[in-house]
ZAMARGU-4260 file (C-alpha; in steps of 0.2 Angstrom, whole numbers, plus 5000, padded with zeros to 4 digits):
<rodrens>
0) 5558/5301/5120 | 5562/5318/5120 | 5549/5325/5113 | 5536/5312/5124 | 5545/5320/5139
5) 5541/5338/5132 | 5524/5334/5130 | 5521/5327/5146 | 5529/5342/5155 | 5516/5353/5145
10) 5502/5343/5151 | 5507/5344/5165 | 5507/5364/5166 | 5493/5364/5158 | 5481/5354/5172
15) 5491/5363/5184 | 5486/5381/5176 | 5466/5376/5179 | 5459/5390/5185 | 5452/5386/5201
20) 5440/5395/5214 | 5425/5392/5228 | 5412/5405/5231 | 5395/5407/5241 | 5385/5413/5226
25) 5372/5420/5238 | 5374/5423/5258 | 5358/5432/5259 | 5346/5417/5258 | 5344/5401/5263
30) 5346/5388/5248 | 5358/5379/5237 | 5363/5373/5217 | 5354/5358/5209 | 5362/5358/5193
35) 5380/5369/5187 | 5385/5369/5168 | 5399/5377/5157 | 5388/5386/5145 | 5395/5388/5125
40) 5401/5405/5128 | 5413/5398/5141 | 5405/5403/5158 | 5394/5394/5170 | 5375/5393/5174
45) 5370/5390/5193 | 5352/5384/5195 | 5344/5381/5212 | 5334/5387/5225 | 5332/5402/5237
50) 5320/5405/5252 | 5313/5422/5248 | 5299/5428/5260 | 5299/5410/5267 | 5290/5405/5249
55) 5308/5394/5237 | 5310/5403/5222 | 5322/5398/5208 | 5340/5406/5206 | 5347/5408/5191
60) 5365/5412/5191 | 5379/5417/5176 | 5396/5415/5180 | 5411/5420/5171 | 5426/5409/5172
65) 5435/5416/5185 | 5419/5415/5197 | 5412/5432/5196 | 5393/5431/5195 | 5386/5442/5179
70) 5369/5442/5185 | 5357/5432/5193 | 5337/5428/5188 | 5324/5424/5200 | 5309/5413/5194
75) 5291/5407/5200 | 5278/5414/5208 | 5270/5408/5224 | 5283/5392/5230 | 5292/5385/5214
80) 5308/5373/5215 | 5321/5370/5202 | 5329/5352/5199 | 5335/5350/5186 | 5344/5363/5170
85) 5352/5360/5154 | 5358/5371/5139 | 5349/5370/5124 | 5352/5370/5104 | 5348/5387/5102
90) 5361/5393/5119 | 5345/5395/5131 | 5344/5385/5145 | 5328/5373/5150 | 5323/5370/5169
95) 5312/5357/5176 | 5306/5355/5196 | 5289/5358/5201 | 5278/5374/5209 | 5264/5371/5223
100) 5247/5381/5221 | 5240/5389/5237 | 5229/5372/5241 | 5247/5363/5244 | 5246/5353/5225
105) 5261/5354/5214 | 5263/5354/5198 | 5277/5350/5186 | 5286/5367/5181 | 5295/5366/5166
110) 5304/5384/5160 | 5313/5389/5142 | 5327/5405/5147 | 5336/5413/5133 | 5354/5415/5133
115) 5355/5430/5146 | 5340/5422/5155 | 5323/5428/5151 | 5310/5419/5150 | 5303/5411/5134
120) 5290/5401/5138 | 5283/5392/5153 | 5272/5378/5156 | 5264/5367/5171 | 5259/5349/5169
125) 5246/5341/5183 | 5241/5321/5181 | 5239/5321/5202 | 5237/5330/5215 | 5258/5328/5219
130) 5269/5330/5204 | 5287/5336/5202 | 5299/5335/5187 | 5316/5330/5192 | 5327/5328/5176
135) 5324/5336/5158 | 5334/5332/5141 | 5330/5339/5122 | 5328/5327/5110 | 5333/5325/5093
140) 5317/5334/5086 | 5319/5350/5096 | 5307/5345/5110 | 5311/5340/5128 | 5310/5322/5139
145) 5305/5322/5156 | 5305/5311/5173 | 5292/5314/5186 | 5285/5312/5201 | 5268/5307/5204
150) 5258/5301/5217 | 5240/5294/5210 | 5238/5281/5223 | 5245/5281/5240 | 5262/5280/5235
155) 5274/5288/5222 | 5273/5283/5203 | 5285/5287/5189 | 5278/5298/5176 | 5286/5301/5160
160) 5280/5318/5149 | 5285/5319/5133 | 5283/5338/5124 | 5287/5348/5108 | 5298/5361/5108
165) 5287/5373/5113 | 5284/5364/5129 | 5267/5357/5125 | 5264/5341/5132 | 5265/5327/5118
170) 5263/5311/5127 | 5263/5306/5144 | 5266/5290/5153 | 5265/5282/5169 | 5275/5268/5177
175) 5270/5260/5192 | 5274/5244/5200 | 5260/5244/5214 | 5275/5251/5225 | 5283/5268/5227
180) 5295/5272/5214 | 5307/5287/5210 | 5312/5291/5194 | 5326/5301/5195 | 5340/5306/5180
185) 5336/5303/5161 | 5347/5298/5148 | 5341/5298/5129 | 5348/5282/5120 | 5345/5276/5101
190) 5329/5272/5098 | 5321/5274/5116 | 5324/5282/5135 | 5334/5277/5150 | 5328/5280/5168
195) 5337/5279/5184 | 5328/5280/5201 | 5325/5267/5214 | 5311/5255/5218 | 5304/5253/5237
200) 5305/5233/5237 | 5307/5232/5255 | 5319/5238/5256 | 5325/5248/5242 | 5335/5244/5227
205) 5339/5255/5212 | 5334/5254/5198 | 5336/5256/5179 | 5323/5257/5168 | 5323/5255/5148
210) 5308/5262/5136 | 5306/5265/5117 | 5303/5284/5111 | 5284/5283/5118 | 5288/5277/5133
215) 5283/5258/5134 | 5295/5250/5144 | 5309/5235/5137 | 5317/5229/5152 | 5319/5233/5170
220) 5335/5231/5181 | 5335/5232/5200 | 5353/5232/5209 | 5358/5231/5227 | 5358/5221/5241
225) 5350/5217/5260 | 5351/5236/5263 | 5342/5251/5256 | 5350/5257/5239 | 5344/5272/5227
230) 5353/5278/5211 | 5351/5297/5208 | 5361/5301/5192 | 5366/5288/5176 | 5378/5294/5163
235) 5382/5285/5147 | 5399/5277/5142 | 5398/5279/5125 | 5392/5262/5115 | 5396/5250/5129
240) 5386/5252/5142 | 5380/5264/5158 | 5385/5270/5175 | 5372/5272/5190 | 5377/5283/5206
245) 5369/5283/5221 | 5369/5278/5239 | 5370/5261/5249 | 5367/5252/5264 | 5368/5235/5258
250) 5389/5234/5261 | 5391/5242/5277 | 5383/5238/5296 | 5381/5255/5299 | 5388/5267/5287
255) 5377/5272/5270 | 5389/5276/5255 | 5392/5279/5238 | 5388/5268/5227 | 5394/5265/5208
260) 5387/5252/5197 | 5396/5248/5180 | 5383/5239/5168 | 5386/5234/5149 | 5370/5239/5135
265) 5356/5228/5144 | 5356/5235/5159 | 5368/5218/5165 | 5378/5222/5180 | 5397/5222/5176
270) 5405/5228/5192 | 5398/5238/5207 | 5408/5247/5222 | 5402/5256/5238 | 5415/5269/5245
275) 5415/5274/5263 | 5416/5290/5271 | 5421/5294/5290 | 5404/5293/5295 | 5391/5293/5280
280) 5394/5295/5262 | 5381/5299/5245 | 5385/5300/5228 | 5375/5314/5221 | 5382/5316/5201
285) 5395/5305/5191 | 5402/5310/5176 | 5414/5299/5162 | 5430/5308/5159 | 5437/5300/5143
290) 5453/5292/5145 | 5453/5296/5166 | 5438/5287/5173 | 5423/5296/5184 | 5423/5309/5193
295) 5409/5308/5205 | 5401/5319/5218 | 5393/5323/5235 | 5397/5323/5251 | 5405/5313/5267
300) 5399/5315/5284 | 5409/5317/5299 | 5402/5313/5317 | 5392/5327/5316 | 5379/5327/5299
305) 5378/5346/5300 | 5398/5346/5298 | 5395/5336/5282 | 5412/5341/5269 | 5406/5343/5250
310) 5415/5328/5243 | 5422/5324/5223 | 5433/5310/5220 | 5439/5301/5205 | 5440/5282/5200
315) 5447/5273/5185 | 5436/5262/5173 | 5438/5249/5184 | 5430/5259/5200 | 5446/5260/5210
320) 5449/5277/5220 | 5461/5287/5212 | 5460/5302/5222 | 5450/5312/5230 | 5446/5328/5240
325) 5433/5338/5253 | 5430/5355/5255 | 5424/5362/5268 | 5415/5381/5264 | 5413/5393/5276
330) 5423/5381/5290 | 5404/5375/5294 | 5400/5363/5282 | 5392/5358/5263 | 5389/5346/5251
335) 5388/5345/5230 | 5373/5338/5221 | 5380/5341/5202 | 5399/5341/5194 | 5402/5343/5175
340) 5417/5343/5166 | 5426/5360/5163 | 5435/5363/5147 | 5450/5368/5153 | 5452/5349/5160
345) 5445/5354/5176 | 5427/5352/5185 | 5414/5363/5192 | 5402/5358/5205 | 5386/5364/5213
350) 5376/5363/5230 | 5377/5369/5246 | 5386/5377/5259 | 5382/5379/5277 | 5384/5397/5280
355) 5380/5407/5296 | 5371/5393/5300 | 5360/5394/5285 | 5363/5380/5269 | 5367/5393/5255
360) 5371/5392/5234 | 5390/5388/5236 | 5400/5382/5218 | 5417/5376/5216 | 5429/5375/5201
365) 5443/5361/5204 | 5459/5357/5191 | 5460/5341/5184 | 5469/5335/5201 | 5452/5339/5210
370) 5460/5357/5220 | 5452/5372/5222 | 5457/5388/5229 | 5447/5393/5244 | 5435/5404/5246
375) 5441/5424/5243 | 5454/5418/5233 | 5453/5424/5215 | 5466/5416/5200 | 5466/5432/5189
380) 5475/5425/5174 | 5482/5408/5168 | 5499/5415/5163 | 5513/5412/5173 | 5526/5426/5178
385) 5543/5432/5179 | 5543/5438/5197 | 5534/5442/5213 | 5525/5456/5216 | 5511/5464/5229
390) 5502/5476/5219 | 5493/5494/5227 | 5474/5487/5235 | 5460/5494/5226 | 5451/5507/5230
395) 5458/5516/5243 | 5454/5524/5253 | 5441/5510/5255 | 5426/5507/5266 | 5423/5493/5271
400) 5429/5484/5256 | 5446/5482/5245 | 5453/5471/5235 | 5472/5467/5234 | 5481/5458/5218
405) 5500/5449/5223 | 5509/5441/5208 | 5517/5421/5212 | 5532/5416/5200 | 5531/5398/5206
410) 5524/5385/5217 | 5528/5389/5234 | 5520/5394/5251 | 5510/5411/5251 | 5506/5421/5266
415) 5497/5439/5264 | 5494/5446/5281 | 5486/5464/5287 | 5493/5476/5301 | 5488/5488/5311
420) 5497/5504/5310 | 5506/5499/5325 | 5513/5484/5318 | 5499/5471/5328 | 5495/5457/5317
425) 5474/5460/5314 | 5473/5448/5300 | 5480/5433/5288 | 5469/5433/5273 | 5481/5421/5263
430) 5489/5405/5271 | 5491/5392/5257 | 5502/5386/5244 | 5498/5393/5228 | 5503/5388/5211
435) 5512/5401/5200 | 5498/5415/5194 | 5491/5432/5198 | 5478/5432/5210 | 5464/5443/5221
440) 5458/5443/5236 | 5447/5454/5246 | 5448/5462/5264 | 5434/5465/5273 | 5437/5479/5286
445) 5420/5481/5292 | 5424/5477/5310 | 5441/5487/5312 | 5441/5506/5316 | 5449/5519/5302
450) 5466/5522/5300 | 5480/5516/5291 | 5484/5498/5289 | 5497/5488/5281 | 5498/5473/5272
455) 5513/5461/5268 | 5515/5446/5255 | 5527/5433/5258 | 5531/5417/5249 | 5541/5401/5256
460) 5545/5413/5272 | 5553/5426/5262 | 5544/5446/5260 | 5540/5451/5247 | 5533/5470/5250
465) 5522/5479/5260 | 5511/5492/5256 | 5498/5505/5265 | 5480/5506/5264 | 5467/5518/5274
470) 5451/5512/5279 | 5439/5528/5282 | 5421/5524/5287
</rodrens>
């Protein structure tokens, strides 16, 4: 009992020492993440989109684990969109969307990066005059599986492109049902493919597509209701069977919301749940956590759909809400549309944020209980210490710019504010509890004269120290 106790508590400490954070990834340009992923050297990749000279191009973005961006690649000439990434065998990534040609056609745009993101080799796919890849996966031979968009006739098809590893195009197939179809995420299975999109049947109803490794189809599955329903990811749970995520409308008068669907190896529905948000609420990306449940993504509406709050929440196996939590970036908005597990025990999630009144790339590292630090709050190191401290800001003098690092021995209620050099409150910069660990932060004195200022740490009501800092423009 002892040594269960022991265990526990360090379990405990260790969920609790996630490191956690929340940046805007780019406040220049409008845009947002499609897909985040731990990479194998521990870090993060952000792909999305920025609007650069009114023409989307592709963003690339390395992050190391404490939410510093290492560099940042831009792809695609005239307008090209990303939506999809993964990490391949050899550490590289592969990205799928689509790129439109002056005449307004698109193509399917399919890009191999190497480890630090330069480009291997690219390739477009056209089999109409609208086509867009939305979800890519290497197979087992080296090559890659995609899911499409096309539209042939006057409504959208599902295309299916199978390639070698050198991104030329094997097979190809298309799968209609004499009505608009979406084909959204792709999950490889023994001996064949499984697609997850939604079917336009008047209404909608999503929809789950089994095929053998060239594509010909094995059995169909539609789920929903008298509402319209769409599933936009699908993850696998192991040898027994497959989650779908979405959205609904088929449970609630006048609310869509997340949606979850439980079905065993045949597509068979086992359980489904809707969950509600204060307004609207869309499932973007769910994931299995072993042993938990699924943690799933998006975002929850308030009154106001341009107030949306970026939403994760988790469930156990059985679909009940365990807990869940919204951020709210920039205090104007945001919303997720990927989480992946962390190794630390943790999640990271990509999307949007509404900054300056502008959607930009916004990401979010949690802890195992869903928290995050906000935004301008870095965790430095996962090691707890002895005692408080307020360490000298860097550099200084500064202009406009500094960074200030302030030591927590334990949980309690932090408060790091800035004076004027006649003892006026100007700024509070921290107002949160914090767990125990060293942290940054930055102050931006772009809007305050020069001179000296002061700032002052204190935790659960008590001071810590103050120190002095010039600003000189």
């Amino acid at each position: 009992m002892i040594l269960l106790c022991i265990l526990l508590l360090s379990s405990i400490t260790s969920m609790a020492q996630s490191i956690t954070w929340q940046r805007i990834l780019d406040s220049t340009h409008y845009g947002g993440v499609s897909k985040i992923l731990q990479t194998s050297d521990g870090g993060y990749a952000s792909v999305g989109n920025v609007r650069i000279n009114n023409l989307y191009k592709i963003n690339l973005t390395k992050i190391d684990i404490h939410g510093n961006i290492l560099w940042v690649k831009i792809y695609g000439t005239g307008y090209a969109v990303a939506r999809w990434a993964e990490e391949t065998t050899d550490n590289g990534l592969i990205i799928c969307g689509y790129s439109d040609s002056a005449s307004g056609n698109s193509k399917v745009y399919l890009l191999k990066t190497d480890s630090t993101g330069n480009i291997q080799w690219q390739r477009y796919y056209t089999y109409s005059s609208l086509d867009q890849g939305n979800c890519v996966k290497q197979t087992s031979d080296g090559g890659f599986i995609l899911t499409c968009r096309n539209t042939l006739m006057s409504y959208d098809d599902g295309l299916i492109i199978k390639t070698d590893n050198a991104g030329i195009r094997q097979w190809q197939k298309v799968i209609t049902y004499n009505t608009a179809i979406s084909l959204q995420e792709l999950e490889i299975v023994p001996n064949g493919y499984l697609f997850a999109g939604w079917i336009n049947s008047q209404p909608s109803n999503a929809l789950l597509i089994k095929t053998n490794l060239v594509g010909d189809t094995i059995w169909t599955k539609t789920y929903g209701g008298s509402g319209s329903d769409a599933a936009y990811s699908l993850e696998l749970l192991g040898n027994h069977g497959y989650l779908i995520a979405g959205s609904t409308g088929s449970f609630s008068v006048s609310n869509t919301e997340s949606y979850l669907i439980k079905t065993d190896t045949s597509g068979s529905m086992i359980w489904q749940k809707s969950y509600s948000g204060s307004y609207s609420e869309v499932c973007n990306a769910v994931k299995y956590k072993p042993g938990t449940g699924y943690v799933m993504a998006g975002y929850m509406d308030t009154t106001e759909i341009s107030h949306s709050r970026a939403l994760i929440k988790m469930v156990d196996t059985n679909g009940i809400l365990l807990r869940q939590q919204t951020f709210f970036p920039s205090n104007r908005g945001g919303d997720f549309n990927d989480v992946e597990l962390a190794n630390d025990g943790g999640f990271i999630c990509g999307g949007g944020a509404n900054n300056n009144s502008a959607f930009s790339l916004y990401a979010a590292k949690t802890d195992s209980l869903l928290q995050a630090l906000p935004i301008g709050i870095t965790q430095i190191s996962q090691i707890i210490p002895k005692e408080s401290s307020l360490l000298q800001n860097y550099p200084n003098p500064f202009n406009p710019e500094t960074k200030i690092r302030f030591v927590i021995p334990k949980t309690g209620f932090v408060q790091l504010k800035i004076y004027d050099v006649a003892g006026r409150l100007i700024e509070t910069i921290v107002d949160k509890q914090l767990s125990p660990s060293i942290y940054e932060v930055t102050f931006d004195g772009s809007k305050y004269t020069s001179g000296l200022y002061f700032y002052q740490l204190t935790s659960d009501g008590k001071i810590v120290d103050t120190k002095k800092m010039c600003l000189l423009k």
